[in-house]
N, C-alpha and C positions, 0 to 999 in steps of 0.2 A: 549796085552789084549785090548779089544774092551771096547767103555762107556759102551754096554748094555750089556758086562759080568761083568766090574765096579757095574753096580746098579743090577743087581744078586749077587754079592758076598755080594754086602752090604744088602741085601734083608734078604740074608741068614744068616748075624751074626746077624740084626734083631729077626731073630726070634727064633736062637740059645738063645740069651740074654734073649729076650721074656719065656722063658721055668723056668728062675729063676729071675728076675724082673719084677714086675706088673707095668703098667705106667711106667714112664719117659722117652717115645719115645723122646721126644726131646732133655734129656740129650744125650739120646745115637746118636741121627744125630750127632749133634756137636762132639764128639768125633770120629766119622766117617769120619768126613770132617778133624777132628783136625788129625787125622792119615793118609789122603790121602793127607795131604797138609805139612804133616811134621811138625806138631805144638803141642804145649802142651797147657794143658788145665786144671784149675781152676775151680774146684767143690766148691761151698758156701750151706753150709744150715744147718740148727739145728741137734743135735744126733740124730739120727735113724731113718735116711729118706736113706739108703743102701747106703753111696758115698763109701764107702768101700769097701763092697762087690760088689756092679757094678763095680770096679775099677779091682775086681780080677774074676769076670766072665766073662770080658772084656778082659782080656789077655789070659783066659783059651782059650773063642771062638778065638781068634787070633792067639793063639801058640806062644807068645809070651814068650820072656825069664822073668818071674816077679822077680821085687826084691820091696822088704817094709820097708820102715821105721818109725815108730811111733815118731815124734817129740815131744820132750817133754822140758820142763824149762831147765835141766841139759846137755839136747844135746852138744855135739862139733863135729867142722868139720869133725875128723878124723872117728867118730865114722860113719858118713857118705861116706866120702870117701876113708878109708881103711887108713892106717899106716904102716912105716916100723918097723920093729922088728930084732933085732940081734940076731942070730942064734950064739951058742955057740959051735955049730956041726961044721957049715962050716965057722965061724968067717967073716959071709957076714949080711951086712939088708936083710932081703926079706919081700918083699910087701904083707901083708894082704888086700885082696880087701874090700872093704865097701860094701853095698848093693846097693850104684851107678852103679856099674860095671854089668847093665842087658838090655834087650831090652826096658820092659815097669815099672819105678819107679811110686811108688806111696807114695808119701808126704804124711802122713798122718797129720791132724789137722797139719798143716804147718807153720800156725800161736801162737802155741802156744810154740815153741822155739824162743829165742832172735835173731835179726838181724844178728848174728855174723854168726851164725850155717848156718842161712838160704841162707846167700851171699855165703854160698858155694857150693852153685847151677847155681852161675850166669853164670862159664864157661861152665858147662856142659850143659846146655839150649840152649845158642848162639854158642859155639861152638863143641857141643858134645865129649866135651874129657874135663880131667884133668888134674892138675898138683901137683903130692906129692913130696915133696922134690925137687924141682927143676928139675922133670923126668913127662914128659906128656905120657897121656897116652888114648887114644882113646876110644870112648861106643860105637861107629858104629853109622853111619847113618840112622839106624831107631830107634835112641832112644828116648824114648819119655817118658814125665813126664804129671805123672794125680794127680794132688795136692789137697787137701781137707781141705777146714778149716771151724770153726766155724766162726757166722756172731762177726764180732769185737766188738761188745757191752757185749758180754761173757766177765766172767771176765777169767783173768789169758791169756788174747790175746795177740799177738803182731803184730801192723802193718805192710802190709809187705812194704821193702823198694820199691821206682818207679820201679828203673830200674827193680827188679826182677818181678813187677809185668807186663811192657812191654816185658818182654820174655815171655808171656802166649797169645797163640793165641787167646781163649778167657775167658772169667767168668762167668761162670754159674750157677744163684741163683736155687739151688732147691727149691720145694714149697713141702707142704704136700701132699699127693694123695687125692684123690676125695672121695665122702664117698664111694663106690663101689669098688674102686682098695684098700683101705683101708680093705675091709671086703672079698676080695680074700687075700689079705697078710694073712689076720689070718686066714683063712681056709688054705690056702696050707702051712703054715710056721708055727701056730700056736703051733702046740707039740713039738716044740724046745726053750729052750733060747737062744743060740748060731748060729752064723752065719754056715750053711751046704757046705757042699763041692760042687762046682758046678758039677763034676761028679755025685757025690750021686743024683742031680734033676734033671739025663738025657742029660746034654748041654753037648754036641761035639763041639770038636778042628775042626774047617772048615777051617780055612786060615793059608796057610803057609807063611812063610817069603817071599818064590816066589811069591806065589798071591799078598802080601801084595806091594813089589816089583814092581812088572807089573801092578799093580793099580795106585801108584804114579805117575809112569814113564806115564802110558795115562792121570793120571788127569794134569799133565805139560803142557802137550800139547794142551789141550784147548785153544781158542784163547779169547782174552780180545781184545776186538776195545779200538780206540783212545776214542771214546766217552765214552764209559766204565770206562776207565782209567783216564780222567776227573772227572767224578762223584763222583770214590774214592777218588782223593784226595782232591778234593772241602769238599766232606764229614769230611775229617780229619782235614781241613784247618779249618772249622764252626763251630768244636771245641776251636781250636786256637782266633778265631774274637769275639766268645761268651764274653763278663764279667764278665760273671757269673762263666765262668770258671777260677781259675789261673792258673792250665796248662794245657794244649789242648793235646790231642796225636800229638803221634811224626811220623816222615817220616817210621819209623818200621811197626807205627799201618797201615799209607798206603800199605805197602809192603805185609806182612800178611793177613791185607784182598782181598786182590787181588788173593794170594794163596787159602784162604778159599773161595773165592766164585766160583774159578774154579773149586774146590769138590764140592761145592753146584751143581752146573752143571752138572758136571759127574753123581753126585747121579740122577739124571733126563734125563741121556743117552741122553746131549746135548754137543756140542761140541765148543759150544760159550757160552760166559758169560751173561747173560741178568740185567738191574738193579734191576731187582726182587728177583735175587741172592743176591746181595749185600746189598740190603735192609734187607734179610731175614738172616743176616747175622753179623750187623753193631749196633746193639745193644750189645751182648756180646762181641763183639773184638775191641770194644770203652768204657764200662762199666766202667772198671778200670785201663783205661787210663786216663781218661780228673778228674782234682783236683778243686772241689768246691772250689770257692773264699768264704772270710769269710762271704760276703753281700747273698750268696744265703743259705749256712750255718745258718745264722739267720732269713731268709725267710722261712726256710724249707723247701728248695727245696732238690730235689735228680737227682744224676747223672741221670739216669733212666730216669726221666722226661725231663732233659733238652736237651739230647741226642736225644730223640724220637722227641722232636722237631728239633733239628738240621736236622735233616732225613729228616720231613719234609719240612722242609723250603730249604733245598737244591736241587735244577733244577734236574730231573730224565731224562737223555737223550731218545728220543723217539725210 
């Protein structure tokens, strides 16, 4: 596949999406990039801004295999990840799969089950497979997770732990639409209370697993210069040197963003990396890496803010 059938194809779930989400073009790059780079990705924002339903018209335009889980207080692993059962027929266990076992997961409010449940994600994220009962068991290499939670100041949250939050390529605050996309929602959606079936408003399955496939495989290939590849991790490092921070992202967050901005790329049917990509790129997939120390905490500062200055402050190679 060529970059400039790359940014055709993406053109095109654009505007499949576009058919049943008003606004959120930029949620939907990032998830474009998070699936050409092989990354998962972290939806934040208040109830009833669509992270849901974008998640599932998302996999409909993709073709993707969906599976959902609705996380809740009572959650346990197994109920995620399938359980064996004894069969009194054939006097064997046989494995009941979980709703892990699909192309495209989708976490729902992910933060509102306890750390237990939730760490049962961390093998399938970094190494796409599992383990029940001491037997692993593979999701395939396009499997990818779209996680959604409320902002942690809700009650009934729970934070997530690092490490799981460092397997998400990036973190994405949604905001409310505009007052204009606000008043097309209710004009096209209004005579329903329920979320509609993405068929029922017209959107087509455009990409198959092939496409999806031979989009990967050219956004790899893109090339990253040495300079390029400074930038980023000076960028990850300026988290680490900060104060204000007490933990900085890790050598992952360098890795990942170097993956994401060669999709940034691609989507631009370019074949090198530029630091304009990674600029435009290194706010969400730094976000909910780098840990306020308690001094910027009581300052009131925010990741957000201190981040964008990292950005700035760090040498852009010419």
């Amino acid at each position: 596949m060529s970059l400039e059938n790359v940014k055709t194809l993406a053109e095109n779930i654009r505007a499949e999406i576009g058919k049943a989400i008003i606004g959120q073009t930029d949620t939907v790059d990032l998830m474009l990039v998070a699936l050409f780079s092989g990354g998962h990705i972290l939806l934040e924002g208040v109830p009833g801004t669509a992270k849901t339903f974008l998640a599932q018209v998302f996999s409909h335009v993709t073709k993707m295999n969906f599976g959902r889980i609705q996380f809740t207080p009572d959650l346990m692993p197994g109920d995620l990840l399938g359980t064996n059962l004894f069969s009194f027929q054939t006097n064997e266990f046989n494995l009941v799969k979980g709703p892990i076992f699909c192309d495209l997961l989708l976490a729902d409010e992910i933060n509102r089950t306890p750390p237990k449940t939730q760490a049962a994600l961390l093998e399938a994220m970094q190494e796409r497979q599992v383990t029940i009962d001491g037997e692993t068991f593979p999701l395939g290499n396009r499997f990818m997770v779209i996680a959604t939670q409320n902002p942690i100041e809700q009650q009934g949250t729970y934070p997530l732990p690092e490490a799981q939050l460092d397997r998400f390529i990036f973190k994405h605050v949604l905001d409310y639409p505009t007052r204009d996309e606000e008043i097309e929602i209710v004009r096209r959606h209004g005579s329903r209370t329920g979320s509609p079936k993405a068929a029922d408003l017209g959107v087509k399955a455009i990409a198959s697993r092939k496409d999806i496939d031979a989009a990967v495989k050219t956004v790899s290939k893109v090339r990253l210069t040495d300079e390029v590849t400074h930038y980023v991790v000076d960028l990850v490092r300026g988290t680490r040197s900060n104060p204000l921070f007490e933990t900085g992202a890790s050598p992952r967050a360098a890795a990942m963003i170097s993956a994401a901005a060669r999709a940034h790329a691609a989507l631009q049917s370019r074949d090198f990396v530029i630091p304009d990509d990674v600029k435009a790129i290194a706010l969400p997939a730094l976000r909910h890496r780098a840990i306020l120390s308690p001094a910027a905490e009581i300052e009131g500062r925010t990741a957000d803010e201190l981040i964008l200055q990292v950005i700035e402050q760090t040498e852009a190679p010419r």
